[in-house]
C-alpha positions as CSV (number, residue, x, y, z in Angstrom):
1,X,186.4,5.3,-157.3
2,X,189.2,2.7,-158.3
3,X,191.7,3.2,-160.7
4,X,191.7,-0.8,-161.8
5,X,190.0,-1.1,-164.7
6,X,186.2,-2.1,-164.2
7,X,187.1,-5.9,-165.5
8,X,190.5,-8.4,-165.7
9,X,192.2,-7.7,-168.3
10,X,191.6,-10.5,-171.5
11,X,188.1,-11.3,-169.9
12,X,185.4,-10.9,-172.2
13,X,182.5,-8.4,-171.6
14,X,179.9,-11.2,-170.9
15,X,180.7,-14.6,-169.7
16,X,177.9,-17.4,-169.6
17,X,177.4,-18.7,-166.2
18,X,175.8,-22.2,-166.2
19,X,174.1,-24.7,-163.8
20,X,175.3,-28.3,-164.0
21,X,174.8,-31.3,-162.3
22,X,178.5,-32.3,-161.6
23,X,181.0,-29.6,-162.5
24,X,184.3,-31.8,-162.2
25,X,182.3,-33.9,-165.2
26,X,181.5,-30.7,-166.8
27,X,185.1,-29.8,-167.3
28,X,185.9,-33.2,-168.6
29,X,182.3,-32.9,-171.3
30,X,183.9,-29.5,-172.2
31,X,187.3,-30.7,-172.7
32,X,186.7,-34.0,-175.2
33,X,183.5,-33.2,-176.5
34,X,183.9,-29.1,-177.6
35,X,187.5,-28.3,-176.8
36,X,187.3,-26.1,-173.8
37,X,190.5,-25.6,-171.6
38,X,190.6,-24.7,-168.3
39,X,191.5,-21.1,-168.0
40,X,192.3,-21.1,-163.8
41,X,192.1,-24.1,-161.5
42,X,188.6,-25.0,-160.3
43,X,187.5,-23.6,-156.7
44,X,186.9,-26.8,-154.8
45,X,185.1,-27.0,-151.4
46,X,186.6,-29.0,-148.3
47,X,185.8,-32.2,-150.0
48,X,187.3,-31.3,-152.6
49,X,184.0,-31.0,-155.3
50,X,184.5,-28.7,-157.5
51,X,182.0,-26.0,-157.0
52,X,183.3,-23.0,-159.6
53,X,184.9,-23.2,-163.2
54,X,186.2,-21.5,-165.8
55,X,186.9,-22.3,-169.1
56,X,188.0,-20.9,-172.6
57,X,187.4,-21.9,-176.0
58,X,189.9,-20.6,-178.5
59,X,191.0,-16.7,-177.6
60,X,187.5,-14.9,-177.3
61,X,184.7,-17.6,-175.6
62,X,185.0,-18.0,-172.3
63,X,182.2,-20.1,-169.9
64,X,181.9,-20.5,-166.1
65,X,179.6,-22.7,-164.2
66,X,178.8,-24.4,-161.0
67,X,177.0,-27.4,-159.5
68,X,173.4,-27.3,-158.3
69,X,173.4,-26.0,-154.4
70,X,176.6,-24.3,-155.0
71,X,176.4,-21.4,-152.1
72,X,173.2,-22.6,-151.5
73,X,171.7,-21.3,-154.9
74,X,168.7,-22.7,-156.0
75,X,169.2,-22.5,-159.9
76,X,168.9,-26.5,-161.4
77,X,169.7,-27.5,-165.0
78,X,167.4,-27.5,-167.9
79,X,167.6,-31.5,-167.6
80,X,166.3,-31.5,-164.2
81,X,163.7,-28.9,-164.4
82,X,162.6,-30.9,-167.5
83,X,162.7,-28.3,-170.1
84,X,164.8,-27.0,-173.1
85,X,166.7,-24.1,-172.0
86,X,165.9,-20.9,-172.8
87,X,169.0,-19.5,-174.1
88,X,171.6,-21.0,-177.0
89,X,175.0,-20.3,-176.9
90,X,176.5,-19.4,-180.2
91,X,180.0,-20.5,-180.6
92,X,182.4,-19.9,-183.6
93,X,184.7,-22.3,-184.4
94,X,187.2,-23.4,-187.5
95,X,185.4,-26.3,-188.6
96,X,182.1,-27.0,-187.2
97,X,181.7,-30.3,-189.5
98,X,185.2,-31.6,-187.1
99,X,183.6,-30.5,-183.9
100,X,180.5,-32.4,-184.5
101,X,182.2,-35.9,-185.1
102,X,184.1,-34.7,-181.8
103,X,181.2,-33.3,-179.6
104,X,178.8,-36.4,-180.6
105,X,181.3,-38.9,-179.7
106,X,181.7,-37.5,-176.5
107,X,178.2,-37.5,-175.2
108,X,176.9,-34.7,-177.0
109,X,173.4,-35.0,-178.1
110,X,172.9,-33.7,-181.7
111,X,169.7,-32.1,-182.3
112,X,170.6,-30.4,-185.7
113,X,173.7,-32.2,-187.9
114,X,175.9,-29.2,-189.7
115,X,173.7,-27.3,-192.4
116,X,173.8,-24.4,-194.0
117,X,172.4,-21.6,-192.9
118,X,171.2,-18.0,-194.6
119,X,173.1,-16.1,-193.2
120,X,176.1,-17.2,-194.4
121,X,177.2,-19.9,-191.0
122,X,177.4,-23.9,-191.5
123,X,176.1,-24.5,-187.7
124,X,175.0,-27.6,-185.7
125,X,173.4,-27.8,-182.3
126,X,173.8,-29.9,-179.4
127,X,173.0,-30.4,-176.0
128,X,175.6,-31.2,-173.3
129,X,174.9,-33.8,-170.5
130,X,173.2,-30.9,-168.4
131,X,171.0,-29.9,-171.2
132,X,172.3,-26.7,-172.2
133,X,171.8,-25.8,-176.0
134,X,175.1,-25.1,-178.0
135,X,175.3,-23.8,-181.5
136,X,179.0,-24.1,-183.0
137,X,179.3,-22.6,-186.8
138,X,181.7,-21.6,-189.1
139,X,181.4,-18.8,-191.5
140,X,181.3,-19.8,-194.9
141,X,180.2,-17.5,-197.2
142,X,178.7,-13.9,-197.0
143,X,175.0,-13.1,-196.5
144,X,173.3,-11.8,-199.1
145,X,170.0,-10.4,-198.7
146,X,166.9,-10.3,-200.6
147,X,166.5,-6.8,-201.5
């Protein structure tokens, strides 16, 4: 048994891992439209495509993806398989209102504007180019519940 510990430290405990189409236009979407920033340079093959990514948004999101085929993998994205994705990734953020004039000008696809929701989050959803469902809210006021 190792004494490292069991993962690097600052890395989160789970880390989405998506499919995308083109993962060197991936990084850009990610940059402009939500804010990502590249958290370790992209592993590129010999033609230099980029065929693994990592990215973080603020201190405590972090995402990785790679292109279709990549190490001969199978897995496509929900746009070409033709079907919303299974799986929404929740994202807080300072001021969803700001990253939704941001995200739809830069090729996200709204499919909720910010509202308010129950719970206590103003959220919005979006799909990036790939298809991939993103919820980014902002806490605004506690949840109360109907007891």
């Amino acid at each position: 048994m190792s004494n490292r510990p069991y993962k690097p430290e600052g890395m989160p405990g789970l880390i989405p891992y998506l499919t995308v189409k083109d993962a060197g236009k991936s990084i850009e979407f990610y940059e402009k439209a939500f804010g990502f920033v590249l958290s370790s340079q992209p592993a590129k093959d010999d033609q230099g495509t980029v065929q693994h990514a990592e990215m973080k948004f603020g201190t405590d999101v972090s995402v990785m993806f790679a292109p279709e085929g990549a190490w001969g993998s199978p897995r496509k994205t929900p746009n070409n398989l033709g079907i919303m994705p299974s799986l929404s990734l929740y994202v807080y953020c300072e001021d969803v209102d700001a990253l939704y004039k941001k995200a739809t000008a830069n090729g996200a696809k709204a499919t909720m504007a910010p509202n308010e929701g129950f719970w206590g989050d103003r959220f919005c959803t979006l799909l990036d180019p790939d298809g991939h469902e993103w919820v980014f809210a902002t806490n605004v006021a506690d949840h109360k519940s109907e007891a």
